[in-house]
N, C-alpha and C positions, 0 to 999 in steps of 0.2 A: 504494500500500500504506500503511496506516495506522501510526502510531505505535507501537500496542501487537501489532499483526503483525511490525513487524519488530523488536521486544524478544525476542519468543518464538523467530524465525529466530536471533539472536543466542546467545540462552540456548540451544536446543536445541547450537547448534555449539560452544558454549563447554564444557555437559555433557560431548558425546560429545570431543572433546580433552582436558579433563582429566579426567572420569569425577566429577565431583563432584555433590552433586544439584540437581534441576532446582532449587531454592528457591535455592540460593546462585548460578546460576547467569543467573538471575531478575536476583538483586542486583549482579552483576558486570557483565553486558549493559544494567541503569541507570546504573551508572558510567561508564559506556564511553562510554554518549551522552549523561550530563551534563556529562562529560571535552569531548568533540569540542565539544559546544554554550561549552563555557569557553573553550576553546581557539580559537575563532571570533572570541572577544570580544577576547581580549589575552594576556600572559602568563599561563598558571598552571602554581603548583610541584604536585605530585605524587609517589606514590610507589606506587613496583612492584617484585614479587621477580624478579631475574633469572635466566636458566637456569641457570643455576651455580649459584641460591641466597639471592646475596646482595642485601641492599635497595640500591634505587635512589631516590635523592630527585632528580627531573628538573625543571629549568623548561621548560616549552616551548609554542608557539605553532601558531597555523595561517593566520596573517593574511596572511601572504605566500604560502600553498596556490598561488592562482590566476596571482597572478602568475611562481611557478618554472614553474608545470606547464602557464601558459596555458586551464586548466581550472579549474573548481570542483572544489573537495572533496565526494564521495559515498562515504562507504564501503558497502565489496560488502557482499551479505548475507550472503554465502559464507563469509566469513572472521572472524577475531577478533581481530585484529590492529586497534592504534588508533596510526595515524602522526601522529607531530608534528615540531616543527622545534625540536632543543633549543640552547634560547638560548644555553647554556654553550659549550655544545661546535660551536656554527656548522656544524649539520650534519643532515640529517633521519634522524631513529629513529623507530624503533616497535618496542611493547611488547604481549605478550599480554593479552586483555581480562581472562581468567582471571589473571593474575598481578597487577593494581592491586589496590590496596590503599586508599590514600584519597586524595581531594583536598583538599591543607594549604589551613588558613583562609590568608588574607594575612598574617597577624600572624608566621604559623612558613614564611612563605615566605622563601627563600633569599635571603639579601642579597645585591649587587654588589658585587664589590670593588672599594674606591675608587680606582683607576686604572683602572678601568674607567667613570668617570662624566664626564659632557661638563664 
């Protein structure tokens, strides 16, 4: 299946769960796999509203996917959900595609706190 097939599988699923329109839905399902595609490469901060409401500023990865789960990462076309590994919190989450917001350049990404640094 091609690239822009499964944008549209994406977008349709994200519409029909939050009922928003197909155009922003378009734009949330390119997020979602330029998200996953960043997330491959190394950390990135991010931000999404959570069911409660409220915003979430997330670092999080996916480099280590393969080796937790002895698998590749493939997300289902089924779903809208985009799993990562958040660095903060040493722990795997995932967040609705419909719910991100954007991904922070590196300049406004989250610093480490220095007792956190080798």
């Amino acid at each position: 299946m091609d690239f822009m097939n499964q944008l549209r599988i994406k977008a349709v699923i994200i519409k029909q769960e939050s009922g928003c329109s197909f155009s922003l839905a378009m734009e949330k399902a390119s997020l979602a796999f330029n998200l996953i595609e960043k997330l491959h490469a190394g950390n990135v901060t991010f931000q999404y509203q959570k069911e409660d409401g409220t915003l979430r500023e997330a670092e999080g990865t996916l480099c280590n996917y393969e080796y937790c789960f002895k698998r590749p990462y493939k997300p289902r076309h089924n779903t809208s959900f985009v799993v990562y590994y958040d660095v903060q919190r040493q722990a795997w989450r995932a967040c609705k595609a419909a719910n991100l917001i954007q991904i922070c350049a590196p300049e406004h990404a989250i610093q480490p706190k220095s007792d956190l640094l080798p």
